[in-house]
C-alpha positions in Angstrom: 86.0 110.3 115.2 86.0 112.4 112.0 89.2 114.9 111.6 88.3 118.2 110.1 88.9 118.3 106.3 92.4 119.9 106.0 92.7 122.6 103.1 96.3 122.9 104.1 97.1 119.4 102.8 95.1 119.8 99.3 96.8 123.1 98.6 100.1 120.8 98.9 99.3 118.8 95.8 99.2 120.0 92.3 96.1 119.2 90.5 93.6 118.2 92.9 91.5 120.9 91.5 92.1 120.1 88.0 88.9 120.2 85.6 88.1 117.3 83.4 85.3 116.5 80.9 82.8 113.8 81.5 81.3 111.7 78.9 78.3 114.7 78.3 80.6 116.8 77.8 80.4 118.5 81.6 83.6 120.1 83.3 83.9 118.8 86.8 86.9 118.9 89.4 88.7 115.7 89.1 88.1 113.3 91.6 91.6 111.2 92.4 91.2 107.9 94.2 93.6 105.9 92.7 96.6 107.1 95.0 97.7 103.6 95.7 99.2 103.4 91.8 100.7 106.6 91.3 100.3 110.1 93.8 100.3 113.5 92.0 103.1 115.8 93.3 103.4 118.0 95.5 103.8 121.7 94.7 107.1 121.6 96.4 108.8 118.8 94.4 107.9 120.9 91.2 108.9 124.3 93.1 112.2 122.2 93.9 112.6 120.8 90.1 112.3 124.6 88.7 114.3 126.2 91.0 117.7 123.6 90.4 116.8 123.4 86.8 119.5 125.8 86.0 122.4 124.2 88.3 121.3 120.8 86.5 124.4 118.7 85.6 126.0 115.3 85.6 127.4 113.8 89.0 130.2 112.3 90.2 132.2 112.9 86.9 132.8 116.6 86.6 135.1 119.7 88.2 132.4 122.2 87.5 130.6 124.0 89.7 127.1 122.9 88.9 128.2 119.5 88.5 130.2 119.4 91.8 126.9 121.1 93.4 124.6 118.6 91.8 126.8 115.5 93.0 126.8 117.3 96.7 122.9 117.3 96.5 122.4 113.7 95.1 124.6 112.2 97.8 123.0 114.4 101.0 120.1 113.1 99.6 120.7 109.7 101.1 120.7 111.1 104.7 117.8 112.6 103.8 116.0 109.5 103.1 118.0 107.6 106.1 116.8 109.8 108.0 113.0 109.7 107.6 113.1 105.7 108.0 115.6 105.6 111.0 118.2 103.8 109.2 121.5 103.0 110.8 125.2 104.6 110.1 125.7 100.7 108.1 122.9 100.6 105.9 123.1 101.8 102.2 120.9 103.7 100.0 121.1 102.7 96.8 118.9 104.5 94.1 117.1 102.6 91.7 113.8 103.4 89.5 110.9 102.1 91.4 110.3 99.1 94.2 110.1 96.8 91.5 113.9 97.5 90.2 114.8 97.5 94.1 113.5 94.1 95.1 115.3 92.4 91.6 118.7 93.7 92.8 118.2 92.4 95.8 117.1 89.2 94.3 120.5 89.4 92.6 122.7 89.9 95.5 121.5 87.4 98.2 121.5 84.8 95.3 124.4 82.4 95.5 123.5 79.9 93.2 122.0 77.3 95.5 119.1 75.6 94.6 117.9 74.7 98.4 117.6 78.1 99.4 114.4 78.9 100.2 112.3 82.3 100.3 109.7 83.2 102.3 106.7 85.3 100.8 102.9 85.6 101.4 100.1 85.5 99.8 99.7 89.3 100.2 102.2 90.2 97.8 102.4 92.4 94.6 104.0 90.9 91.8 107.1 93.1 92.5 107.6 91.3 95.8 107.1 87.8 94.6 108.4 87.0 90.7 111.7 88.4 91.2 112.5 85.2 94.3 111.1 82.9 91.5 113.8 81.8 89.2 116.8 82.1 92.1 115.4 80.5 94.8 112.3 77.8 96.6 109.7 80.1 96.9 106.8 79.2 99.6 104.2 81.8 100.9 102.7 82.4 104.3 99.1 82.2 104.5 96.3 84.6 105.0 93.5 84.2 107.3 89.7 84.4 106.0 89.2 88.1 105.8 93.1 88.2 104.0 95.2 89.2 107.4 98.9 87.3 107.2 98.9 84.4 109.6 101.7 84.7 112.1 100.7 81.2 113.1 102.0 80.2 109.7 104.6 82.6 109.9 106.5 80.8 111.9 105.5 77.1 111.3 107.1 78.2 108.2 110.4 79.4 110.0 110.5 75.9 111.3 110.3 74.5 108.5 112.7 76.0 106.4 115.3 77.5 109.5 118.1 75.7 108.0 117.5 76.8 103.7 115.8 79.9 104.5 117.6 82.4 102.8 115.3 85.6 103.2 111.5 86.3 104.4 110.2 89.1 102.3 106.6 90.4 103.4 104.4 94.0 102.3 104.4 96.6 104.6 100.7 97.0 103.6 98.5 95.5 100.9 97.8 97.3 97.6 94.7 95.3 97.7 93.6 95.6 101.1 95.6 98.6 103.3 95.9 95.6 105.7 99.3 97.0 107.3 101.7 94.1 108.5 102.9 94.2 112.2 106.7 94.6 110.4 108.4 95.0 113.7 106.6 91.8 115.2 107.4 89.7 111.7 111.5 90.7 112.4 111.4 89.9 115.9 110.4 86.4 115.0 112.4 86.4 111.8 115.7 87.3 114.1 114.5 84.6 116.4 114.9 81.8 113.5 117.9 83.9 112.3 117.0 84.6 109.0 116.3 88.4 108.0 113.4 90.7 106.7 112.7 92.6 103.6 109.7 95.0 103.5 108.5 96.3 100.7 107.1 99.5 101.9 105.6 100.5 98.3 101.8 101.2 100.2 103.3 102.2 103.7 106.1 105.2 103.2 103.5 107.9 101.4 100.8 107.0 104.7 102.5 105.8 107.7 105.9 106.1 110.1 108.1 103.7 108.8 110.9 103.1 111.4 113.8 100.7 110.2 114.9 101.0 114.1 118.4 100.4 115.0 120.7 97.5 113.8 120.9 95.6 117.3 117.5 95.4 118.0 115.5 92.3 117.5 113.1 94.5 115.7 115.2 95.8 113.5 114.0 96.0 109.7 117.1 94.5 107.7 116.3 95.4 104.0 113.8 98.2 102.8 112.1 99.2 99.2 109.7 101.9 98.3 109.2 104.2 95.5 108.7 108.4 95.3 106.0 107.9 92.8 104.1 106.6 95.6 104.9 109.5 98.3 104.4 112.7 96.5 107.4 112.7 94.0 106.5 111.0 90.4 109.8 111.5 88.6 111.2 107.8 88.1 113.1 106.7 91.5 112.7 104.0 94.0 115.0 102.8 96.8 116.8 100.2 98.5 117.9 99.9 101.9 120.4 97.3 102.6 123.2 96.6 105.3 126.9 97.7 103.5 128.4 94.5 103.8 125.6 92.4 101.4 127.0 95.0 98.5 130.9 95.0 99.3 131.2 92.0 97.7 130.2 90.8 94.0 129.4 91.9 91.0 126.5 94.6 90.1 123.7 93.2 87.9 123.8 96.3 85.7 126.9 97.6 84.8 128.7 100.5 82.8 129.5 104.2 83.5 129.9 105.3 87.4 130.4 101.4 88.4 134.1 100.8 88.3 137.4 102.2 89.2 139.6 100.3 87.2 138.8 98.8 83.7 141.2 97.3 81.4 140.7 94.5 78.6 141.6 91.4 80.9 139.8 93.0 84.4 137.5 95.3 86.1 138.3 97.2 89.9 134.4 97.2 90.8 133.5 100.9 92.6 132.6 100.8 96.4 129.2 101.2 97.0 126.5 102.0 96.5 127.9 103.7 93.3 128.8 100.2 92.0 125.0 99.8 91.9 124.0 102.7 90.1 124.7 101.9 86.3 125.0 105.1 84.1 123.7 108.7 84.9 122.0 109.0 87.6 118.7 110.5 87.7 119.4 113.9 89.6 115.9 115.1 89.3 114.5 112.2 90.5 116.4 111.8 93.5 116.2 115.7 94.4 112.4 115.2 94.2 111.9 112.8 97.0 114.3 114.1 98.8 111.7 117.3 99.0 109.0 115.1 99.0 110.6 113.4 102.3 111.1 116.7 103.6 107.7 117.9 103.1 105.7 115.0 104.7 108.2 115.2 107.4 106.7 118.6 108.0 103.7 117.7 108.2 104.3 115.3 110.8 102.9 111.2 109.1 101.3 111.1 112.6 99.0 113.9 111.2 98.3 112.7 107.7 97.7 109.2 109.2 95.4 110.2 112.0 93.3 112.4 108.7 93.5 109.5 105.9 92.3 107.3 108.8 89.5 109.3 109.3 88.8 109.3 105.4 89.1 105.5 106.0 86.5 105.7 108.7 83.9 108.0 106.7 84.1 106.2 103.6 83.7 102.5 104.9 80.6 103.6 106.7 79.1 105.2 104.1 80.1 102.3 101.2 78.7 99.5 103.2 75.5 101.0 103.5 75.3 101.0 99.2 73.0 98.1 98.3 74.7 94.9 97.1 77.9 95.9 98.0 80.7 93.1 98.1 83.5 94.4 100.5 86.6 92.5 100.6 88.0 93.9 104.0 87.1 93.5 107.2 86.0 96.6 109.2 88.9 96.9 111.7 90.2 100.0 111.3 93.1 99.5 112.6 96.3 98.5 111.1 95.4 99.7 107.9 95.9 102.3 105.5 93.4 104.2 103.3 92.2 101.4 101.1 88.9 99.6 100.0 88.3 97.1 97.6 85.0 96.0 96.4 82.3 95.1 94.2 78.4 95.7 93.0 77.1 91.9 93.3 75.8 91.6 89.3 78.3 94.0 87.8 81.4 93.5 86.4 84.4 95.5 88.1 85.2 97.7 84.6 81.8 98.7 84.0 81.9 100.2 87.7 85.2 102.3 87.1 84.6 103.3 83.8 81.0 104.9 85.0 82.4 106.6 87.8 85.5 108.1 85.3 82.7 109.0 82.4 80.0 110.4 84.4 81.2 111.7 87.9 85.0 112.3 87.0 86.1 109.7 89.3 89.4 107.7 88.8 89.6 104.3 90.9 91.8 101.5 89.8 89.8 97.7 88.4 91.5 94.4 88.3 93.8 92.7 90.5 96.6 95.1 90.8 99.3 93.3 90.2 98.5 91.0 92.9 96.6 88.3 91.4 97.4 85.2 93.9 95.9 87.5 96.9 93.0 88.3 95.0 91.9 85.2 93.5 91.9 83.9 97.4 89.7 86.9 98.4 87.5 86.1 95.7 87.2 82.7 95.8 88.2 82.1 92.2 89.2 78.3 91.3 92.0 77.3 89.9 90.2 75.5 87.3 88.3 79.2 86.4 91.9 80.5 86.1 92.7 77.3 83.7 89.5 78.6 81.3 91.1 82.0 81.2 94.8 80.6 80.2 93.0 79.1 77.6 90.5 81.6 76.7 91.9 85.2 77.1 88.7 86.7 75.8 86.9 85.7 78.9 86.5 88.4 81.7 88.9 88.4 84.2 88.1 88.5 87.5 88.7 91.2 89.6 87.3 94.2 91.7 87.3 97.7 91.9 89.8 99.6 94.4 89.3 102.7 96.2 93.1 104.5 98.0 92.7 107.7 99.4 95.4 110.7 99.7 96.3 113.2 101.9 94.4 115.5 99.8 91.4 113.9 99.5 88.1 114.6 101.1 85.2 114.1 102.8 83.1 115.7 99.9 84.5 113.6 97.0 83.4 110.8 99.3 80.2 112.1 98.9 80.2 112.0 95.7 81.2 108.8 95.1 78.9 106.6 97.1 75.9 109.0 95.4 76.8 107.9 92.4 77.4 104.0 93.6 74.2 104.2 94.9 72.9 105.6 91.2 75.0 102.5 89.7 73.7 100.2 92.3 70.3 100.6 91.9 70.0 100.7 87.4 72.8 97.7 87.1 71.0 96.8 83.6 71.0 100.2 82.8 74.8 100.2 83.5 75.6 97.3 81.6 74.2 98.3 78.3 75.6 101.3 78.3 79.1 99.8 79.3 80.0 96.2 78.2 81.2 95.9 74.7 
């Protein structure tokens, strides 16, 4: 069932009504469905940005007012955040630049130089959630089934496996590829049952879904959690990790420098408590400050709401894409357990000439290629190792890949429109197409 287009929710974003130019030379209203890389913001973040502006000042190091009032908002913050994920009195917040930043730190700390330890992955991962375990640790990955769902099956042969190396399993909370969402709650209880712990990277999930660490005695519990704000509204350069205190009271910080220490001298170093110890140098203020607005503004709206609407843009759009002649969808249609995301292809066309017609002629930006998730999507396309040997050795070849469609709150059922018109235009003159658009 459809939910009625929300003009509340657009009016939240800046620039969803922005004009571009197309390749003729035609103004049209920017169409944005690339929300899986980056979001725009929303108008409150920027309100938020202008209006501290003038109290901006360093943290933690000055008697000044502003600077004094600046550290007070950068450490509420925190709550803030702990808050909106339900995470317990013990955990930590501990600002970094992005997911990617996040999972390496983590990487660092669990790492205690022992060879056997093994990580579990799967084969859903972005590259964030998979190189970092490389060089530290065994590395194995749970399989997907045919249409690219994580086995649980596997899930836990693996547990057996590896119960007494495993140092960490690390899963997405939803697929940059797919919007297949993980049953994360399920995953912990079995990962507590084989005591080992869970990390989610929640990149996809926090800007489109509840995310509930839920308390730290229950079997359920989420144990280690990374996102980023330039994927929930707030695009200022600021990720986070979630971790229990106790994993960061010991050791040394990867980074270190200004804000990390309480006593240095020439033969030692008193490391600060943390999280501060793992925020090298001056902290990005504006940053933080944004998603904490950005947190307080989907909060408002209630993620039940924005959801139950970007499901229904789910809904719409898969119905209306699988009708476009040749069209390769690499989803299934459940529509559950998902969030607004659809990869695909037109059977005879490579992926870039379809995204860089729908950006030149309709003013439509999707993202083409694998997305930083190769391994996942060389198994959903079938691709050969030995066709992934020609392209080591021939870079000029063209990669494989497909093109992705991620939906926002903001988006609608009209843009919709006018993207499957024109795949049906694209569809229907593919020689056409590639004349005009391979090199």
């Amino acid at each position: 069932m459809l939910v009625k287009n929300n003009a509340d929710f657009r009016g939240l974003v800046v620039g969803a009504d922005t004009k571009i130019p197309l390749s003729n030379g035609q103004m049209v209203t920017s169409i944005n469905f690339d929300n899986a890389a980056t979001t725009p913001p929303f108008v409150s973040v920027i309100q938020s940005i202008v209006n501290f502006a003038p109290w901006y000042s360093s943290i933690h190091r000055g008697t000044g007012f502003k600077s004094q009032y600046s550290s007070e908002i950068f450490e509420k913050s925190r709550e803030i955040i702990k808050n909106f994920v339900n995470a317990g009195p013990n955990n930590l917040v501990i600002f970094v630049k992005n997911t990617s930043e996040a999972i390496n730190k983590l990487s660092y700390r669990l790492y205690h130089n022992n060879r056997r330890s093994v990580i579990l992955s799967t084969y859903m991962e972005h590259h964030s959630n998979d190189l970092p375990w490389r060089n530290k640790y065994i590395v194995d990955y749970i399989n997907v089934d045919d249409d690219g769902r994580l086995s649980l099956h596997d899930l836990e042969r693996k547990l057996r496996k590896y119960r007494k190396d495993l140092a960490l399993v690390t899963v997405t909370g939803a697929s940059n590829v797919t919007g297949y969402k993980n049953p994360i709650h399920d995953i912990a209880e079995l990962v507590h049952k084989y005591d080992s712990k869970l990390m989610v990277d929640a990149a996809q999930l926090i800007g489109h879904s509840c995310v509930d660490m839920k308390p730290d005695g229950s079997s359920r519990h989420i144990d280690y959690l990374a996102f980023s704000a330039h994927k929930m509204y707030a695009p200022f350069g600021t990720g986070v990790l979630i971790s229990p205190e106790y994993d960061f009271e010991r050791g040394e910080p990867e980074y270190r420098g200004g804000g990390t220490i309480n006593i240095v001298t020439h033969d030692l170093v008193k490391w600060a408590e943390p999280p501060h110890k793992e925020e090298a140098g001056t902290p990005n203020i504006m940053g933080v400050m944004a998603l904490a607005e950005a947190v307080r503004t989907l909060a408002s709206i209630g993620m039940e709401n924005l959801e139950a609407y970007e499901s229904s843009l789910l809904e719409y759009a898969l119905d209306k894409i699988s009708k476009v002649p040749d069209i390769e969808l690499y989803c299934d249609d459940n529509l559950k357990d998902r969030v607004g995301i659809i990869p695909f292809n037109i059977a005879g066309l490579h992926h870039q000439i379809v995204a860089d017609a729908l950006s030149a002629e309709s003013g439509i930006a999707v993202r083409n290629g694998c997305f930083c998730s190769q391994p996942y999507v060389q198994k959903l396309l079938n691709v050969s190792r030995n066709e992934i040997r020609k392209r080591i050795r021939n870079p000029s070849l063209p990669h494989p890949g497909m093109v992705r469609l991620s939906f926002g709150l903001y988006n609608n059922y009209d843009e919709i429109d006018i993207l499957i018109n024109k795949l049906h235009e694209i569809s229907a003159n593919k020689e056409l197409y590639k004349k005009r658009y391979e090199d």
